[in-house]
Structures are given as C-alpha cells and as structure tokens.
KEKE-3310 file (N, C-alpha, C; in steps of 0.2 Angstrom, whole numbers, plus 5000, padded with zeros to 4 digits):
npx = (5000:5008:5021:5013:5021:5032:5042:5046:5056:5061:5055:5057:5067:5073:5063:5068:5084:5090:5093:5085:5072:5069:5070:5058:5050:5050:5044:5031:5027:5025:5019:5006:5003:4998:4992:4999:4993:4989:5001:5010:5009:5011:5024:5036:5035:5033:5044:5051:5047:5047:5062:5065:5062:5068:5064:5066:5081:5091:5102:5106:5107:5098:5087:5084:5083:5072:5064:5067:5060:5055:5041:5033:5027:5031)
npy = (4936:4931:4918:4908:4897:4905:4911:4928:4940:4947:4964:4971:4976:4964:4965:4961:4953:4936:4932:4939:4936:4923:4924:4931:4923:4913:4918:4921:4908:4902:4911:4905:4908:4920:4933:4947:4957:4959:4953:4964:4976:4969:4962:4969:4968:4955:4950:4951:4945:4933:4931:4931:4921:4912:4906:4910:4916:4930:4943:4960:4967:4959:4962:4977:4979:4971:4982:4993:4995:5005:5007:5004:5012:5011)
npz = (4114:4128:4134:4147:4154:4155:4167:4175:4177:4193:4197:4211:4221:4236:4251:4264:4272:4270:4282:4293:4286:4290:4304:4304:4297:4307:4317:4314:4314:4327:4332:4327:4312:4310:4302:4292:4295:4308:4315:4314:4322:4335:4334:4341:4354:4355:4350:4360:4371:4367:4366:4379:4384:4378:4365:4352:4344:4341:4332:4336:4325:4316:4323:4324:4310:4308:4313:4307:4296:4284:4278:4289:4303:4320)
capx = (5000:5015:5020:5012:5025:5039:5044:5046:5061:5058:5054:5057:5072:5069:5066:5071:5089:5089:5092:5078:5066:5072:5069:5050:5044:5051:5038:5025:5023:5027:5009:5000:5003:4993:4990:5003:4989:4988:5010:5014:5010:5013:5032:5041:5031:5033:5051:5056:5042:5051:5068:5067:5059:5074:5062:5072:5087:5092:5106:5106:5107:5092:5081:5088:5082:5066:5060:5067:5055:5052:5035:5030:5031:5033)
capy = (4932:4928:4911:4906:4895:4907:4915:4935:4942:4951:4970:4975:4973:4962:4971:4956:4947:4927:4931:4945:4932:4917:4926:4934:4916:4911:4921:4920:4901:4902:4914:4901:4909:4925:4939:4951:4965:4958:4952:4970:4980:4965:4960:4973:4965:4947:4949:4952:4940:4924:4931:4930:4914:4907:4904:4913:4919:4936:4948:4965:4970:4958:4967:4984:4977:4971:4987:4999:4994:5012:5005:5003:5018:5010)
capz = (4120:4130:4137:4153:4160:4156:4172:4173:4182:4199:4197:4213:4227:4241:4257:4270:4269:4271:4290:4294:4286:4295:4311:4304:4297:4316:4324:4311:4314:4336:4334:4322:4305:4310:4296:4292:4297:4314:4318:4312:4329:4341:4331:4344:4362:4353:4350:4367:4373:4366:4367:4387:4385:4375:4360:4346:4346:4336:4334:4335:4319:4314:4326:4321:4300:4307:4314:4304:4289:4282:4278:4294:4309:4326)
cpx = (5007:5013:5017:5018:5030:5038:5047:5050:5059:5061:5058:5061:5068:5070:5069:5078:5086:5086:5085:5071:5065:5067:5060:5047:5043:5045:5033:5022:5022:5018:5005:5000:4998:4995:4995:5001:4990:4996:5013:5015:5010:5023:5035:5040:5035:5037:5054:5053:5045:5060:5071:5065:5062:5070:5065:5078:5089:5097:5104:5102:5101:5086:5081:5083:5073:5061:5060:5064:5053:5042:5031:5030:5028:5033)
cpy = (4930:4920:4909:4905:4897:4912:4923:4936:4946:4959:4973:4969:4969:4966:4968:4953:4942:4927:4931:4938:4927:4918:4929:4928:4911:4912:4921:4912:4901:4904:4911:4905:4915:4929:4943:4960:4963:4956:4959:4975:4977:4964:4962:4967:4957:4946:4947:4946:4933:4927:4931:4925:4908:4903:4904:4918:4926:4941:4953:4968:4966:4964:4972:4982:4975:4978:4994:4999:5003:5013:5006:5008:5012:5014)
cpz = (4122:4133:4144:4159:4161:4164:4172:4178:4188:4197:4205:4219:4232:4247:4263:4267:4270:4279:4294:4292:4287:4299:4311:4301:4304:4319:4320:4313:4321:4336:4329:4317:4304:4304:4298:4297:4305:4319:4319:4321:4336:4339:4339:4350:4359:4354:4357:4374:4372:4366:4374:4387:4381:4368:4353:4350:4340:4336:4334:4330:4315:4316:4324:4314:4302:4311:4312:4296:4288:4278:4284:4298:4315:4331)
residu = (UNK:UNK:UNK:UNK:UNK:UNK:UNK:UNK:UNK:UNK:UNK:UNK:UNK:UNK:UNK:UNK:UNK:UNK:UNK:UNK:UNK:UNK:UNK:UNK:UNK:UNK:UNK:UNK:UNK:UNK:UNK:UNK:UNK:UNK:UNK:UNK:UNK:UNK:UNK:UNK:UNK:UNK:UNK:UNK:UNK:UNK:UNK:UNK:UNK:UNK:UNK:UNK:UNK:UNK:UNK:UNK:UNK:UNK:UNK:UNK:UNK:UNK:UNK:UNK:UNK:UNK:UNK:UNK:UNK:UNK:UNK:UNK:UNK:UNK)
# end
C-alpha cells in the first residue's frame, strides 16, 4: 500500500500554456461554467462574439493554440 497523501508526478504534458488557459477559463465563466461537451463546438462563434464586444481580448497566436487542438477537428 502506497501513501495516500503523497502526491504523484504528472504523467502526461500539459496541452494549454498559462495564456491559452487564461483566455479558455475567460470564456468558460462569460457562458456560466458550461460543460466542455457543450464550449467545444460553440468556442470558435464565442470567440469572435465577445471579441467584437470588447469582452476578452486575445492574440493571434492564442486563437491559433486554441483551435488547433489535434483532439478536436473544427
């Protein structure tokens, strides 16, 4: 039996930088904390929806990192 309260190193890369998750916990909370199954095929429309309405603000290269998830096809 291992210890409980030891903590176990992370196995696997993370797939978001700091920024990228910034900008996706942003717009998780703007649409009340909806479910990943449900952000996923709205994210693009969203994006561009609060970005003409000066709600977030995001560079290029975020947008670019949040929609080339190889997980996802768009």
């Amino acid at each position: 039996m291992g210890d409980i309260g030891k903590r176990h190193k992370r196995q696997r890369q993370r797939i978001y930088c700091d920024d990228v998750l910034r900008a996706l916990k942003q717009i998780w909370v703007i649409m009340d904390c909806i479910c990943g199954k449900r952000i996923r095929p709205m994210l693009k429309e969203m994006l561009s929806i609060l970005q003409r309405h000066k709600e977030i603000k995001v560079t290029r290269e975020i947008k670019k990192k949040l929609f080339t998830d190889k997980r996802f096809n768009y």
